[in-house]
Backbone as XML, in Angstrom:
<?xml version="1.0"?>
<chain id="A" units="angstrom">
  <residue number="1" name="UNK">
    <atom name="N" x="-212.319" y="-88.446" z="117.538"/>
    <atom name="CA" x="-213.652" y="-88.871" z="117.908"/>
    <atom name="C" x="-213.825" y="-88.702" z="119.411"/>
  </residue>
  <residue number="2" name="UNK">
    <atom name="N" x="-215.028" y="-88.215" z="119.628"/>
    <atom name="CA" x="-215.183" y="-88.307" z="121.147"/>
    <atom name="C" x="-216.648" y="-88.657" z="121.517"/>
  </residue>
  <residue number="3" name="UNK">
    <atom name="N" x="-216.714" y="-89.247" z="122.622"/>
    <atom name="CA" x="-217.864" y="-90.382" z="122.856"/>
    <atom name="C" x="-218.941" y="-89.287" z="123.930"/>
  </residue>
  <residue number="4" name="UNK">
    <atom name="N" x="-219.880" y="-89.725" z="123.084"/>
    <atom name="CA" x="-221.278" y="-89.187" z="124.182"/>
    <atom name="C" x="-221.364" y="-90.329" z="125.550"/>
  </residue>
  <residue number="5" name="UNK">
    <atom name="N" x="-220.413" y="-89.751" z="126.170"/>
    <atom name="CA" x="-220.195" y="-90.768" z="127.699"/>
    <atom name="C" x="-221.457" y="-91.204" z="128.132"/>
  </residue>
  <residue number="6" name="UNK">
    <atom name="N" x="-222.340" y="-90.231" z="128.865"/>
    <atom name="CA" x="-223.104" y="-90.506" z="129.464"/>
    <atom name="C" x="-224.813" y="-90.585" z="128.534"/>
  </residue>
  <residue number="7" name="UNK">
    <atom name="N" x="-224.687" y="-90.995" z="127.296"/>
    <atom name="CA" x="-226.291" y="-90.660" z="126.357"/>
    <atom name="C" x="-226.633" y="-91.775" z="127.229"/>
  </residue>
  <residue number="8" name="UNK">
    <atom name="N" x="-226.539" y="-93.125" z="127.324"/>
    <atom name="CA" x="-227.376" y="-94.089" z="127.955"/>
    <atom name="C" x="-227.549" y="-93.463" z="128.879"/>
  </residue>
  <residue number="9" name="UNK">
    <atom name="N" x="-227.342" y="-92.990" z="130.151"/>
    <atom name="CA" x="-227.817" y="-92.390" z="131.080"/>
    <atom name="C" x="-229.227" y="-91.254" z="130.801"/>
  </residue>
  <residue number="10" name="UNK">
    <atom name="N" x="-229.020" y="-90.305" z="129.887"/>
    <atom name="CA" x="-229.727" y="-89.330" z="129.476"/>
    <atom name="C" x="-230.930" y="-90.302" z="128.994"/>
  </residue>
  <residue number="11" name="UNK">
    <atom name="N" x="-230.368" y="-90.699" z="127.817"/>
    <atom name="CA" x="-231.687" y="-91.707" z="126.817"/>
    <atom name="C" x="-232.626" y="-92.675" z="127.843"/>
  </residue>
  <residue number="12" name="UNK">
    <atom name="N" x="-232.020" y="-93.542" z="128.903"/>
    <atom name="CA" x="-232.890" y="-94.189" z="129.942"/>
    <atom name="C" x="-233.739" y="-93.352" z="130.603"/>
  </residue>
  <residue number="13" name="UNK">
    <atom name="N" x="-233.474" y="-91.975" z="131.133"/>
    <atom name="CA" x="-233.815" y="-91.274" z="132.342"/>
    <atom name="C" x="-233.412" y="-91.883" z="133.725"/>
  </residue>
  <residue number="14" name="UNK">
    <atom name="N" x="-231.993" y="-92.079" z="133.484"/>
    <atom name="CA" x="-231.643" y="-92.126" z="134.794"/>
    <atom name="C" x="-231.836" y="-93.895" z="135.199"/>
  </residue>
  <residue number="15" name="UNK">
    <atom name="N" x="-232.344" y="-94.869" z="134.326"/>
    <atom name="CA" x="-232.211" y="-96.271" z="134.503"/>
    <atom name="C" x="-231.235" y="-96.679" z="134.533"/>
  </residue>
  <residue number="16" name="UNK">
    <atom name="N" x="-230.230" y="-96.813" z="133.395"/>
    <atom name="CA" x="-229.209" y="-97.220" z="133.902"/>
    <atom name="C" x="-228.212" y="-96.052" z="134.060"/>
  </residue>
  <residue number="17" name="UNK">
    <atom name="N" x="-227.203" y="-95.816" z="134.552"/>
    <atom name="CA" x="-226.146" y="-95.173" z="135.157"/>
    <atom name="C" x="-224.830" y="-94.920" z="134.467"/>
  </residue>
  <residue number="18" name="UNK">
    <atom name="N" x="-224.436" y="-93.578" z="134.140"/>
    <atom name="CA" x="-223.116" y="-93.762" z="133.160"/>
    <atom name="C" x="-221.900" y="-93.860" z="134.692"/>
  </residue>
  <residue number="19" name="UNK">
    <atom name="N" x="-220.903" y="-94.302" z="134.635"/>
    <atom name="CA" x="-219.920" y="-93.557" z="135.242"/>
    <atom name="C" x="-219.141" y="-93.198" z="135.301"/>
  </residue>
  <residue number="20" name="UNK">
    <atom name="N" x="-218.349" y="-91.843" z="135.807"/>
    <atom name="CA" x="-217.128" y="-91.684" z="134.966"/>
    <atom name="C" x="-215.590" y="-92.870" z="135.526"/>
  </residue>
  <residue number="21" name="UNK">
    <atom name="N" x="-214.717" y="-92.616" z="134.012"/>
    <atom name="CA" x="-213.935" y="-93.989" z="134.397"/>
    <atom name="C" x="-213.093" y="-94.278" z="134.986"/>
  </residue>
  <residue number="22" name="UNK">
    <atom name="N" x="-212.969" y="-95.707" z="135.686"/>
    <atom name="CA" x="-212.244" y="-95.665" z="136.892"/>
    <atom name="C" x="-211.697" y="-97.304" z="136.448"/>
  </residue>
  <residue number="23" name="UNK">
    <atom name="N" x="-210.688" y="-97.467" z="136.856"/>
    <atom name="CA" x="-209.995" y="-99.216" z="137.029"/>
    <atom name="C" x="-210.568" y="-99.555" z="137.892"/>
  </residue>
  <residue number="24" name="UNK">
    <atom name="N" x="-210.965" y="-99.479" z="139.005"/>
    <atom name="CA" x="-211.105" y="-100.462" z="140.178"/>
    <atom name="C" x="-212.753" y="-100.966" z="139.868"/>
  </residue>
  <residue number="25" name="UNK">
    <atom name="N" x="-212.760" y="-102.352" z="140.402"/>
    <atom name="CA" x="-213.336" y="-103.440" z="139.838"/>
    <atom name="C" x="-213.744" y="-103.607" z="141.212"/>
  </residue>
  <residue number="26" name="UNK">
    <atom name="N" x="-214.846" y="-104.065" z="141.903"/>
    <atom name="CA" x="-215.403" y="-104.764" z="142.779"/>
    <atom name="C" x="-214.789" y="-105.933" z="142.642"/>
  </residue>
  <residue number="27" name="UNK">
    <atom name="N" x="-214.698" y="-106.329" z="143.725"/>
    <atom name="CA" x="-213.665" y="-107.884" z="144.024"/>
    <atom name="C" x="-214.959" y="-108.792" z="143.978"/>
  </residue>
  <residue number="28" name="UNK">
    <atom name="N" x="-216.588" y="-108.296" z="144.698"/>
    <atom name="CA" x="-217.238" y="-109.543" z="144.875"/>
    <atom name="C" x="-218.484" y="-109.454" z="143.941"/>
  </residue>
  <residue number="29" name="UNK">
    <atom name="N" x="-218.914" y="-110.301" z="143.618"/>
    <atom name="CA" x="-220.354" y="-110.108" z="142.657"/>
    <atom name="C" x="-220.239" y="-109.640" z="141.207"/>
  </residue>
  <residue number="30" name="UNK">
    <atom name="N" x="-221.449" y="-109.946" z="140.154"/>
    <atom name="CA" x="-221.057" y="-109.690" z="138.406"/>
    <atom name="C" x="-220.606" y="-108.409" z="138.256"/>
  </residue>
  <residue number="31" name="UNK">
    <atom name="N" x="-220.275" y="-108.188" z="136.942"/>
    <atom name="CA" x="-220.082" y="-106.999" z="136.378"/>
    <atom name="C" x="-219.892" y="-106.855" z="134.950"/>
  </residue>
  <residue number="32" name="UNK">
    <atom name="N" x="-220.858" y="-105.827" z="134.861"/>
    <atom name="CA" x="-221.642" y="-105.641" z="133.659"/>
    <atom name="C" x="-220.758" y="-104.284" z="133.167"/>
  </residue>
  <residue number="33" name="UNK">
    <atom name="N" x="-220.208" y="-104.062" z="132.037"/>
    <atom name="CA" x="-219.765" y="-102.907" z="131.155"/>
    <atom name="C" x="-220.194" y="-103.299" z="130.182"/>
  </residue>
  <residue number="34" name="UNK">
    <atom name="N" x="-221.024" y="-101.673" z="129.459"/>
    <atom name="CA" x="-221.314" y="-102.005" z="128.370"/>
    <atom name="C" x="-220.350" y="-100.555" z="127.501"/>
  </residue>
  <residue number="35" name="UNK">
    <atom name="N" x="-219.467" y="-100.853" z="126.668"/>
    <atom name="CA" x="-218.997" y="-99.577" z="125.927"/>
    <atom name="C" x="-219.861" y="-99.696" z="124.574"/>
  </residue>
  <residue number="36" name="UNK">
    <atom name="N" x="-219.725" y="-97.981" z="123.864"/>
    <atom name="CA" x="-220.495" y="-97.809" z="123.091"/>
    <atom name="C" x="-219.797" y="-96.481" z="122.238"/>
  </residue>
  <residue number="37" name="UNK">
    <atom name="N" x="-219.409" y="-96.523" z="121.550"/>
    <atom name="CA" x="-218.971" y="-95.609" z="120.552"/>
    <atom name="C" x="-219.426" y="-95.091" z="119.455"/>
  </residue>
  <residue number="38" name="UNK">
    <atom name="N" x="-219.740" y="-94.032" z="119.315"/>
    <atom name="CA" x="-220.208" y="-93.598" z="118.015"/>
    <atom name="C" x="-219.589" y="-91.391" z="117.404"/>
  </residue>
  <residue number="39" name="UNK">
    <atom name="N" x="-219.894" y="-91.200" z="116.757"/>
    <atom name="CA" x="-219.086" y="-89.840" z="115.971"/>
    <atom name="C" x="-220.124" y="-89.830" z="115.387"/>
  </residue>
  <residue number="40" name="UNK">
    <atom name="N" x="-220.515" y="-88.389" z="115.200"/>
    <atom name="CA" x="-220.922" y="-87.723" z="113.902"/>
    <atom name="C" x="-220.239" y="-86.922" z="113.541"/>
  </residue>
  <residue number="41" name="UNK">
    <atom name="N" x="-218.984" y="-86.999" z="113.450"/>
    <atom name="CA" x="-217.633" y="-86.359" z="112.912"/>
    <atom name="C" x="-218.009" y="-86.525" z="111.571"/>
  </residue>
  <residue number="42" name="UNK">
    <atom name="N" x="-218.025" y="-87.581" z="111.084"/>
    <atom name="CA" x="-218.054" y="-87.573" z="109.370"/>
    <atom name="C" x="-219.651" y="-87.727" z="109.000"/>
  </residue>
  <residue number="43" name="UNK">
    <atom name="N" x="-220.487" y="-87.806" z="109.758"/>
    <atom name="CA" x="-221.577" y="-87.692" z="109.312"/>
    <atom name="C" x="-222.612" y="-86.845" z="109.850"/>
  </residue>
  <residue number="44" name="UNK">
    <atom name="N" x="-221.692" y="-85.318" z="109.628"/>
    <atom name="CA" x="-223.071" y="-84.439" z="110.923"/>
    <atom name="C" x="-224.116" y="-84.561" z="110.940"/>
  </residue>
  <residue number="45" name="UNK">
    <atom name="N" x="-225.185" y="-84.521" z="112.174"/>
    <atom name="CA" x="-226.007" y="-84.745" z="112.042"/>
    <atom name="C" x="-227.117" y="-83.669" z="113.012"/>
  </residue>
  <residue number="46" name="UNK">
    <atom name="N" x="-228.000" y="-83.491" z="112.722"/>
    <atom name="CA" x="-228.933" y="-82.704" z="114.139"/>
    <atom name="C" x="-229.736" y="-83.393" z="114.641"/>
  </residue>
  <residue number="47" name="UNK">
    <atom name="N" x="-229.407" y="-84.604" z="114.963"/>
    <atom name="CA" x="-230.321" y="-85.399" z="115.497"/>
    <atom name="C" x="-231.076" y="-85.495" z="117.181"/>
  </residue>
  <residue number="48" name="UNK">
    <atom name="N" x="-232.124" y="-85.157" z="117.641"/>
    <atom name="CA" x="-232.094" y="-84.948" z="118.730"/>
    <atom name="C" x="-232.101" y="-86.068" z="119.921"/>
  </residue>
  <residue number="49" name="UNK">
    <atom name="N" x="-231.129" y="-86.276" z="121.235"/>
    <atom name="CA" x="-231.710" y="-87.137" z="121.853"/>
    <atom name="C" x="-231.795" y="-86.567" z="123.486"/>
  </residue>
  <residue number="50" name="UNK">
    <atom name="N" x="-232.601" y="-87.485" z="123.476"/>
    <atom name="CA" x="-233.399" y="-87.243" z="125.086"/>
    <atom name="C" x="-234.273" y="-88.654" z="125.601"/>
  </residue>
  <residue number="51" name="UNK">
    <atom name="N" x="-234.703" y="-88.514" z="126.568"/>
    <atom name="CA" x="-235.599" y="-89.726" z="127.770"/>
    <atom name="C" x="-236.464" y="-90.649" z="126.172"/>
  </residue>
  <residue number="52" name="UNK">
    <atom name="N" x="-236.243" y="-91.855" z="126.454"/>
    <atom name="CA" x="-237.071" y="-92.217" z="125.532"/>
    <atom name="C" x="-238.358" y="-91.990" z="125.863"/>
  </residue>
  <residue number="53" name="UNK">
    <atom name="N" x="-239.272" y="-92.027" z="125.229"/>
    <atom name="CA" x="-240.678" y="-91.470" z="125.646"/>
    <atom name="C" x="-241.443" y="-93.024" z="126.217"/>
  </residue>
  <residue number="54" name="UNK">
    <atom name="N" x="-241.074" y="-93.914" z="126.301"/>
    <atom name="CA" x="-241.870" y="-95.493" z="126.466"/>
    <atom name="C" x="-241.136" y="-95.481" z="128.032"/>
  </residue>
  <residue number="55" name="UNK">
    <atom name="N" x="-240.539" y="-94.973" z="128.270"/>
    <atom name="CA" x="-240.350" y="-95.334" z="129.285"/>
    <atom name="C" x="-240.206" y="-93.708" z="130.785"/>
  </residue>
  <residue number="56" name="UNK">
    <atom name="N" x="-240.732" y="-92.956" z="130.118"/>
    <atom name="CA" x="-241.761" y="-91.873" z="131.256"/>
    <atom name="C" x="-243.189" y="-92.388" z="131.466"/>
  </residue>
  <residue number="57" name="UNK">
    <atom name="N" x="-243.154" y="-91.628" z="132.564"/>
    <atom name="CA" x="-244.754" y="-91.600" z="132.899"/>
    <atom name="C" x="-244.895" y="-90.573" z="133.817"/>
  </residue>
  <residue number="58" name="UNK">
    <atom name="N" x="-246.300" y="-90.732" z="134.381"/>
    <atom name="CA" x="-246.535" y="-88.911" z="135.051"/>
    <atom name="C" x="-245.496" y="-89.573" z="136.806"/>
  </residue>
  <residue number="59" name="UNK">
    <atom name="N" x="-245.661" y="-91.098" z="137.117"/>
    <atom name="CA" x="-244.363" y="-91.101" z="138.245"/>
    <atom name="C" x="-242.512" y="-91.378" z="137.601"/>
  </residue>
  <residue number="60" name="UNK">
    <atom name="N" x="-242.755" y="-90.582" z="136.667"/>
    <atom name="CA" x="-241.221" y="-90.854" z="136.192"/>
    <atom name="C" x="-241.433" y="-89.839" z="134.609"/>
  </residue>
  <residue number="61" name="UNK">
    <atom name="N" x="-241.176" y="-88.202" z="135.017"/>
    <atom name="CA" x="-241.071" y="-87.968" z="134.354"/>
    <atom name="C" x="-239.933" y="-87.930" z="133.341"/>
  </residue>
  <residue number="62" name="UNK">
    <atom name="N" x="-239.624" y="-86.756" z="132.542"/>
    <atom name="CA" x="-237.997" y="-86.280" z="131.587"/>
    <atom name="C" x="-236.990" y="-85.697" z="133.027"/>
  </residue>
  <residue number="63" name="UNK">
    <atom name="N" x="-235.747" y="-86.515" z="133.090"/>
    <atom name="CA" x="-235.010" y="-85.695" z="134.211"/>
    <atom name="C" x="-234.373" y="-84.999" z="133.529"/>
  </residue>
  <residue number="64" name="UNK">
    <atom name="N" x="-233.874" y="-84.837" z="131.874"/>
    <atom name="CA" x="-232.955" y="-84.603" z="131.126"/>
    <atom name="C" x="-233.542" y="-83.699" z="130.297"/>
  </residue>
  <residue number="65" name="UNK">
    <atom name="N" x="-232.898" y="-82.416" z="129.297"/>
    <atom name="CA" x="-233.528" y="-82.108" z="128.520"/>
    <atom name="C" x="-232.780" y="-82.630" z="127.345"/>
  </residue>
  <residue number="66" name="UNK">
    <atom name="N" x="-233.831" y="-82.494" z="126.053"/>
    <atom name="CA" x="-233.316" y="-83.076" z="124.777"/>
    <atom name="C" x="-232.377" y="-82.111" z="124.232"/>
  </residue>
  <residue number="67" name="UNK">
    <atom name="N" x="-230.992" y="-83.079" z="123.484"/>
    <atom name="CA" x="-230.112" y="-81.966" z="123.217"/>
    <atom name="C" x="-229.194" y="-83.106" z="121.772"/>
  </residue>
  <residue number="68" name="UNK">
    <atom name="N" x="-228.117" y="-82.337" z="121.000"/>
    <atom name="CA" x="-227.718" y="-82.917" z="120.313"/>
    <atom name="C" x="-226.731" y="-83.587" z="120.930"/>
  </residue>
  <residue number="69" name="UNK">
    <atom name="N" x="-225.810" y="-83.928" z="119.967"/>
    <atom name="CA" x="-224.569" y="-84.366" z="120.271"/>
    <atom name="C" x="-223.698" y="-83.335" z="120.250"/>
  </residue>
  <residue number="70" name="UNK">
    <atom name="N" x="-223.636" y="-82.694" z="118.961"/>
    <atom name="CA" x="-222.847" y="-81.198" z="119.173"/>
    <atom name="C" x="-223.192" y="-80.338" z="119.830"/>
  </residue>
  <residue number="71" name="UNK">
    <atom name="N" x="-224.584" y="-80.099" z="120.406"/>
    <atom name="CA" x="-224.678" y="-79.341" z="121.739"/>
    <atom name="C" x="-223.757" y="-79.914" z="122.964"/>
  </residue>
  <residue number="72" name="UNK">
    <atom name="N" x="-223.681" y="-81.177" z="123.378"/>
    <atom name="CA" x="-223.342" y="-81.856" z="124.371"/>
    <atom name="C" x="-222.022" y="-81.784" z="124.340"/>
  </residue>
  <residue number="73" name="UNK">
    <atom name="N" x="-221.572" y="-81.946" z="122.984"/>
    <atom name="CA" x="-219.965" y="-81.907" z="123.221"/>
    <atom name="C" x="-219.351" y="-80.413" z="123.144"/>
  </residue>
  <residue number="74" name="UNK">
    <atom name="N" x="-219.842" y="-80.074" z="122.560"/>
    <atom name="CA" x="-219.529" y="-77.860" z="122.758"/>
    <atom name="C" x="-219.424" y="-77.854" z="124.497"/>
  </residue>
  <residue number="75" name="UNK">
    <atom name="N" x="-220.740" y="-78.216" z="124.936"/>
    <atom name="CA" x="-220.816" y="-77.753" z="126.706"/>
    <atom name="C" x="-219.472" y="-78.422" z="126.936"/>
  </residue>
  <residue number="76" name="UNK">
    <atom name="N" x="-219.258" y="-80.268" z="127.014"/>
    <atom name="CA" x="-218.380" y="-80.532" z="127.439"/>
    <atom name="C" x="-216.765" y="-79.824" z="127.181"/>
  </residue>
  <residue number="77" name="UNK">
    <atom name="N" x="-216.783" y="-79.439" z="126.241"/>
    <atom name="CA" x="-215.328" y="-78.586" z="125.068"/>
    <atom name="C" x="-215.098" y="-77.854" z="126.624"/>
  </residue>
  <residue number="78" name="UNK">
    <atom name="N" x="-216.239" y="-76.421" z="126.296"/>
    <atom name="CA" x="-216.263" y="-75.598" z="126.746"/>
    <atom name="C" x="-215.860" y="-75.483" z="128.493"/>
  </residue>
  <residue number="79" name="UNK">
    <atom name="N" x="-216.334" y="-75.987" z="129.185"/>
    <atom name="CA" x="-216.606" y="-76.359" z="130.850"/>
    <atom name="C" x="-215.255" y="-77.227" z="131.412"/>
  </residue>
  <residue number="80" name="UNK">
    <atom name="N" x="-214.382" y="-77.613" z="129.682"/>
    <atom name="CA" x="-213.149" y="-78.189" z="130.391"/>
    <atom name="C" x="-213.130" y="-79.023" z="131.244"/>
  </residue>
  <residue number="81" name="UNK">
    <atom name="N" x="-212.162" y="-79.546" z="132.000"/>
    <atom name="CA" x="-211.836" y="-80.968" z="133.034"/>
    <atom name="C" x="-212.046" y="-80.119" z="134.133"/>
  </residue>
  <residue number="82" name="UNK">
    <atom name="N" x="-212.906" y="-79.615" z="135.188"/>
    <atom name="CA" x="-213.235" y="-79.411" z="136.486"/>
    <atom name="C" x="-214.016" y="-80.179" z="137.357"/>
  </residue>
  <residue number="83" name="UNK">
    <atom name="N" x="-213.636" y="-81.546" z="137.390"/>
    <atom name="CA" x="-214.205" y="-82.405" z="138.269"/>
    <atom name="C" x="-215.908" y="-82.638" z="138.012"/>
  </residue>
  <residue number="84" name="UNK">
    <atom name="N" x="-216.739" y="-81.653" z="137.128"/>
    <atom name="CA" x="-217.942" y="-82.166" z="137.610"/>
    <atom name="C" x="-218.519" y="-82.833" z="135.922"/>
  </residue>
  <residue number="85" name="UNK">
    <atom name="N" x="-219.694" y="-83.437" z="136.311"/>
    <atom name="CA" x="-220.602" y="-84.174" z="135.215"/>
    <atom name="C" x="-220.965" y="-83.273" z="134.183"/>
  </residue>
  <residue number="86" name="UNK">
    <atom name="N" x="-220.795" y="-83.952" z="133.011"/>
    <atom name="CA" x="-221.711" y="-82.936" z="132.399"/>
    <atom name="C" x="-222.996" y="-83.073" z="132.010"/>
  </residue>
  <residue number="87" name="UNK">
    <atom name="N" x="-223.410" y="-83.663" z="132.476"/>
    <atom name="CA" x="-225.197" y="-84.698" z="131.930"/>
    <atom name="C" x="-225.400" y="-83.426" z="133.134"/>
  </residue>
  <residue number="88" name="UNK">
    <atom name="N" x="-225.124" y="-83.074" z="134.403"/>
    <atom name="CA" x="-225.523" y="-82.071" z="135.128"/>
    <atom name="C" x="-226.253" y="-80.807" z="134.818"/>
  </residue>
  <residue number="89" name="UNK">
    <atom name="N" x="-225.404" y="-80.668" z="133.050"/>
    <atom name="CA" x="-225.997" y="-79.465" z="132.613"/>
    <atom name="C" x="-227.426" y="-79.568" z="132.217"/>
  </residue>
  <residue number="90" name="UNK">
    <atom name="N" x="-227.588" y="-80.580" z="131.570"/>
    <atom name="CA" x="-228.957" y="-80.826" z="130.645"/>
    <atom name="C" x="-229.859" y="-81.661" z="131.891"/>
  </residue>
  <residue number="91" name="UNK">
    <atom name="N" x="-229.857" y="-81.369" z="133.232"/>
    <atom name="CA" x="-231.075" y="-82.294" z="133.857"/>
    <atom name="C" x="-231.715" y="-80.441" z="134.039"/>
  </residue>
  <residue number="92" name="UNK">
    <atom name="N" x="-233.018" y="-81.419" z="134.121"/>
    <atom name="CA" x="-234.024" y="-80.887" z="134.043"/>
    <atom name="C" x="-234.492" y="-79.788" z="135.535"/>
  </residue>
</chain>
């Protein structure tokens, strides 16, 4: 199984923030993690996601384009561990 890291990032437009993962913890003030797991390993699917639409407007448009999960994870497959994001590919 492998996790669509950054969809909250994509699905908000950029509200809330994926990041990639790290141990170190801020020593001062809350902290909020939210994990989230999901596969369509056993249940393929073509489902599309992208910016929810309730929350654009003409000052906040799509930064992202809409894409699957198996699109997203092919790019990621493909582009291998070279230091950069892959939500990079699909902004707009």
């Amino acid at each position: 199984m492998y996790v669509f890291g950054h969809g909250f990032q994509l699905i908000t437009n950029d509200k809330l923030k994926s990041m990639e993962h790290r141990v170190l913890a801020n020593k001062v003030g809350p902290r909020v993690s939210v994990a989230s797991f999901f596969s369509t390993q056993f249940q393929p699917t073509s489902r599309i996601y992208g910016p929810i639409k309730e929350l654009l407007s003409e000052s906040n448009p799509p930064k992202y384009k809409e894409t699957t999960v198996r699109e997203y994870l092919n790019y990621v497959f493909s582009k291998g561990l070279d230091g950069t994001c892959a939500l990079e590919h699909f902004r707009l």
